[in-house]
C-alpha positions, 0 to 999 in steps of 0.5 A: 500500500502507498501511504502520504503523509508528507512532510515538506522541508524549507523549500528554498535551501540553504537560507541559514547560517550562524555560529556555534554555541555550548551550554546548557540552558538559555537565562532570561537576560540571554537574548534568544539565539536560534542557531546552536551548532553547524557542522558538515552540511548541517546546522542545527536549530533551537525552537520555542513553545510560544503559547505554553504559559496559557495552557491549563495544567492538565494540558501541559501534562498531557503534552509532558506524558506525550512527548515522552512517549514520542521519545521512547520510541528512537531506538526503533528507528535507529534499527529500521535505518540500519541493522546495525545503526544501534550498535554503532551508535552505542559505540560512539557513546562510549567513546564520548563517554570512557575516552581517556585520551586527549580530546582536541586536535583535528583527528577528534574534531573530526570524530566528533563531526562524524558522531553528530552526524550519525546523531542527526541522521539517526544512522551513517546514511545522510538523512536526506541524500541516503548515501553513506558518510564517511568519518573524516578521521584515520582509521587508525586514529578511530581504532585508538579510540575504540581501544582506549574506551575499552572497545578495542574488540569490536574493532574489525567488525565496526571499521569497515562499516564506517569506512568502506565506501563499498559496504552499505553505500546506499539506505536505499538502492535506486542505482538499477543495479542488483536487488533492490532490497537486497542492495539497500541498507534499511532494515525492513528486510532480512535476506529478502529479495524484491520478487519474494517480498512482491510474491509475499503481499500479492497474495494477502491482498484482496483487489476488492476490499474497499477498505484495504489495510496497509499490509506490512506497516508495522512489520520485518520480513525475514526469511529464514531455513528458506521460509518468510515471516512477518516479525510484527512490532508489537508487545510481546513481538518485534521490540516489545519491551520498547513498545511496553514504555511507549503504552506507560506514557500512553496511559498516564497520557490518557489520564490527563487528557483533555476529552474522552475522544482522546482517550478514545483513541488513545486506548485504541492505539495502545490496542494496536500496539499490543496486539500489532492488528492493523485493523485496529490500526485503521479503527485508531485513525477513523477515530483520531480524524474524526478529532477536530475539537481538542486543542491538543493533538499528536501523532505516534506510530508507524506511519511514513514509508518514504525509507522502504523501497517498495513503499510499504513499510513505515518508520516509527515517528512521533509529534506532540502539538497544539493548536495555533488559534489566531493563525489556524484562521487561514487554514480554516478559510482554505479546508472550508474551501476545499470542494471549490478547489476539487470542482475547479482542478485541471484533471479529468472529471472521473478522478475527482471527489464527488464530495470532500469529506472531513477536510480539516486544518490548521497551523500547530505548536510543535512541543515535541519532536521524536523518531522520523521526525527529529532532528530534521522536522516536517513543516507540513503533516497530512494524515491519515495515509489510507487512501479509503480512510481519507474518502471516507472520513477525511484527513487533518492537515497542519502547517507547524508555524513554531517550526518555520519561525525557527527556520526563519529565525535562524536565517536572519542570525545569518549574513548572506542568504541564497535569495541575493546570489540565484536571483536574476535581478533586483525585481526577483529578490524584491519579490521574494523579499516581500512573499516569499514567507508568506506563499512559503507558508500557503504552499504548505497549507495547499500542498498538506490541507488539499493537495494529498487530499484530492482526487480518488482512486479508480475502483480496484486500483491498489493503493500500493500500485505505483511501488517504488515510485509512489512516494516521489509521484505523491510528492510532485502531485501535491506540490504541483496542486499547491502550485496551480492554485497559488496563481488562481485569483480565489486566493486574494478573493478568500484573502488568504494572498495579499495581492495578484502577484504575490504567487510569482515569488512561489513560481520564482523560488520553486523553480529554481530550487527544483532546477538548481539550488536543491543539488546543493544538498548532493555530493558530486557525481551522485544521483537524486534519490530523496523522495521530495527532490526527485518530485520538485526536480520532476516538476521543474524539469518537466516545465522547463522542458515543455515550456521551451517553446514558448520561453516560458522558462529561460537559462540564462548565463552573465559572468559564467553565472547560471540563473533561472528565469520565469518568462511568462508566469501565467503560461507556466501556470499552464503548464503546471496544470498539465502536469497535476492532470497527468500526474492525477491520471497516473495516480488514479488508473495506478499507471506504474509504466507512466509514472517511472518513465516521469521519474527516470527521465527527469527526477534522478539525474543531475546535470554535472555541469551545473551541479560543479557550478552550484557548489562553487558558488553555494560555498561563497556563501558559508551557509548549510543546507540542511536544518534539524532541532534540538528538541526543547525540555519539558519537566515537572515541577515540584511542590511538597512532593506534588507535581504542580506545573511543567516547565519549558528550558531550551537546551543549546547543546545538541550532543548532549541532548543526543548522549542524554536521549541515549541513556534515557531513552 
């Protein structure tokens, strides 16, 4: 099965830069600072809770008891990215913390660069770009510290894991080359093939079930003596002990909730949970989705499928949250628009909703961030992913507005910004300048509150039909809806836009990221293989292409300088809703040929010209591409042995949060 909930990062990359800080905890005479760390291609950011003093006292109990169960879930994925993800991080925090050596000099800056990494990316793979990094220490120099930490016998095992460029180079293996599951690093299969894993699901899926369940979500295929078997999480299963401390929070969750719908659900996850039962799993979305009331909300489970290759096993993930009244109004405005918008789209007639239903959304504060979700963080959710759910019942979209204050926080912390270097001239900066944070933000709104939420499958269509390129095809086609509609003068009418040419700072930024400034974030000679590239780079290839002969984009060239200019701004607005129509027929009719034709054609490879081009500049800039969050504190407080209020702090220092998070949790 196929399931979306997407989670759209910073589209224009790299707007953020800053210095490093050490501490502990922020005082009320510091003036805030947003940027904690920068390391290799990273930079890590500090996020507030604005809102938390106004919550009640069981609210703020309800969150504290949440986000501890979205914590204790990090070890699950640890082990989903890589089998041996655990054991290699258990390795480096030992070093951290038995190393009796000398900790300074280039070779244990280094080492400790490398270990960041592996915290950020819950794994050696980057969490973007899926290939393995290398430690940029001597293998020696790593053997010193594994024996001098009383680790010297792990040594051969773990050092070429680490070093060897040829052992496990790929979280996923998109290269066409051997097995696709076999040659990936994640680790949903054991000593499966793609052909057995396909062979395995064929035959529980029933083509006729109108409400089908998203077989293998929550579960391992092995083989073993010959024989494959599902390993499910579950208590008593896959992870029990794990999954008994995500339910303790659950329940003490429970207990402080704010309404007997949450507990509701709550008891039906924790059911889901025991059991593994991915009906059960389903009977906890109908229910959560039906919540559009209570102020607090989270998401806790096995949700997204973007890190298994066949696009059906899902990271374990969690975010606790509440609900940003003042800004939820604009969201408000789009979701009771929603069937507008679903009459009004380009696609053919037969693939859209007759009737929307349960269409909600909202912008959220982020009080917690776990498992796929931390340190790199959504800006955007949509859920649930059951496409018959979704028909049936609706979906809950959000926008995390604490999240993207952050980000845009931490790039006025920052001396230069991407914006003035890929800008054709002053008119597109002043655009961009002036809209640009603002149709960021509805972009968002459009893609996760509408977008996902649109069109339907054609009767006996799989979920699951377009496999491996299901996710980058999801991604383009709610990006490009988003896109369409940013240009319509209902926008302004809902007042949602300011004015009729606010949409072209969205145009201008979107394009030349999809075209040019993402690739930043992948090394030279490489191929894209995330899922939100490969459906931008879609999008503003195929436009470019289509759009030649009128010029409606145009690569121009001044001082051996590439840029990317928007001709004619309605015409691509054209262009886009050619696309969403092909992209929608594609998802509808489960056209698998037409879809992999779409992606291998204009989303994997990477002009090698211009991508040496866009690294030479980028790095005048001294800025990191990539972004992720040092979670804030939340604790007790205590009066004559009674708790009586929670209390936020806001650590600054990533590696001990991630050292502290690998003791507690």
């Amino acid at each position: 099965m196929k399931h979306f909930k997407i989670m759209l990062f910073a589209m224009a990359v790299g707007l953020f830069a800053g210095s490093c800080q050490t501490g502990t905890k922020e005082t009320k005479e510091e003036k805030f600072r947003y940027l904690a760390d920068e390391f290799a291609d990273i930079r890590v950011i500090r996020y507030r809770i604005p809102g938390w003093d106004s919550l009640t006292f069981n609210q703020k109990e309800y969150i504290y008891h949440l986000s501890e169960a979205a914590k204790s879930g990090r070890d699950i994925f640890w082990d989903q990215n890589f089998k041996y993800g655990l054991k290699i991080r258990k390795v480096l925090e030992t070093i951290f913390e038995n190393y009796k050596g000398e900790r300074s000099g280039a070779d244990y800056d280094n080492f400790v660069i490398y270990a960041k990494r592996v915290f950020f990316s819950n794994g050696i793979h980057h969490h973007y770009a899926e290939d393995k990094f290398i430690p940029g220490c001597s293998e020696d120099y790593f053997r010193l510290l594994l024996a001098e930490s009383g680790q010297a016998d792990v040594a051969d095992e773990i050092i070429p894991m680490l070093y060897d460029p040829t052992l496990y180079p790929q979280r996923k293996n998109i290269s066409g080359k051997g097995d696709l599951l076999l040659g990936s690093s994640v680790n949903f299969y054991d000593g499966v093939s793609r052909a057995e894993a396909e062979a395995f699901y064929a035959k529980m899926e029933n083509p006729k079930d109108p409400r089908p369940i998203s077989y293998g979500l929550n579960t391992k295929l092995v083989k073993r003596e010959g024989q494959i078997f599902e390993d499910v999480y579950k208590v008593g299963g896959l992870y029990g002990p794990t999954i008994e401390k995500i339910i303790s929070h659950l329940e003490k969750a429970s207990a402080a909730a704010e309404n007997d719908t949450q507990r509701e659900y709550i008891s039906l996850l924790i059911s889901y949970y025991k059991s593994g039962d991915l009906r059960t799993w389903d009977q906890y979305n109908v229910a959560w989705v039906k919540d559009t009331q209570s102020q607090v909300d989270f998401i806790n489970g096995f949700i997204e499928n973007y890190n298994d290759p066949l696009g059906m096993k899902a990271t374990w993930e969690a975010v606790v949250n509440f609900k940003d009244i003042e800004a939820s109004k604009r969201t408000d405005i789009i979701s009771k628009n929603a069937q507008w918008f679903e009459d009004n789209s380009p696609v053919d007639q037969k693939f859209k909703k007759k009737e929307v239903k349960g269409v909600s959304a909202k912008v959220i504060t982020v009080a917690q961030l776990g498992g796929d979700c931390h340190p790199a963080a959504p800006l955007g959710i949509n859920l649930p992913n059951a496409d018959w759910i979704r028909k049936e019942y609706g979906s809950k979209s959000v926008t995390i507005a604490n999240i993207g204050e952050a980000y845009n926080m931490a790039a006025e912390e920052a001396p230069k910004s991407i914006t003035t270097e890929f800008s054709w001239d002053e008119a597109e900066i002043a655009l961009v300048k002036q809209f640009g944070a603002i149709t960021n933000e509805i972009h968002t709104d459009l893609h996760e509150c509408l977008g996902h939420g649109s069109g339907q499958l054609l009767e006996g269509v799989s979920s699951n039909a377009l496999k491996e390129f299901s996710s980058p095809l999801e991604e383009a086609r709610a990006d490009i809806f988003a896109l369409y509609y940013m240009a319509d003068p209902k926008l302004v009418e809902l007042g949602v836009l300011p004015n009729e040419d606010a949409y072209k700072a969205a145009y201008i930024n979107y394009i030349r990221n999809g075209i040019f400034t993402q690739f930043v974030r992948i090394d030279l000679g490489k191929n894209v293989t995330q899922a939100h590239m490969q459906g931008r780079k879609l999008i503003a290839e195929w436009c470019f292409e289509n759009g030649k002969g009128e010029n409606v984009i145009e690569k121009r060239v001044r001082d051996n300088k590439t840029y990317f200019v928007i001709n004619d701004f309605l015409k691509l607005r054209d262009l886009f809703g050619t696309l969403l129509k092909e992209l929608q027929r594609v998802k509808s009719e489960g056209d698998y040929q037409a879809g992999k034709d779409l992606i291998t054609k204009y989303s994997i490879e990477i002009d090698p010209i211009l991508h040496k081009e866009l690294k030479e500049r980028y790095a005048t800039l001294n800025l990191k591409p990539y972004g992720g969050f040092i979670n804030p504190d939340i604790t007790p407080v205590e009066k004559e042995g009674k708790v009586v209020d929670y209390k936020v702090e806001y650590p600054k220092d990533f590696l001990k949060q991630m050292l502290d998070y690998g003791k507690k949790y």
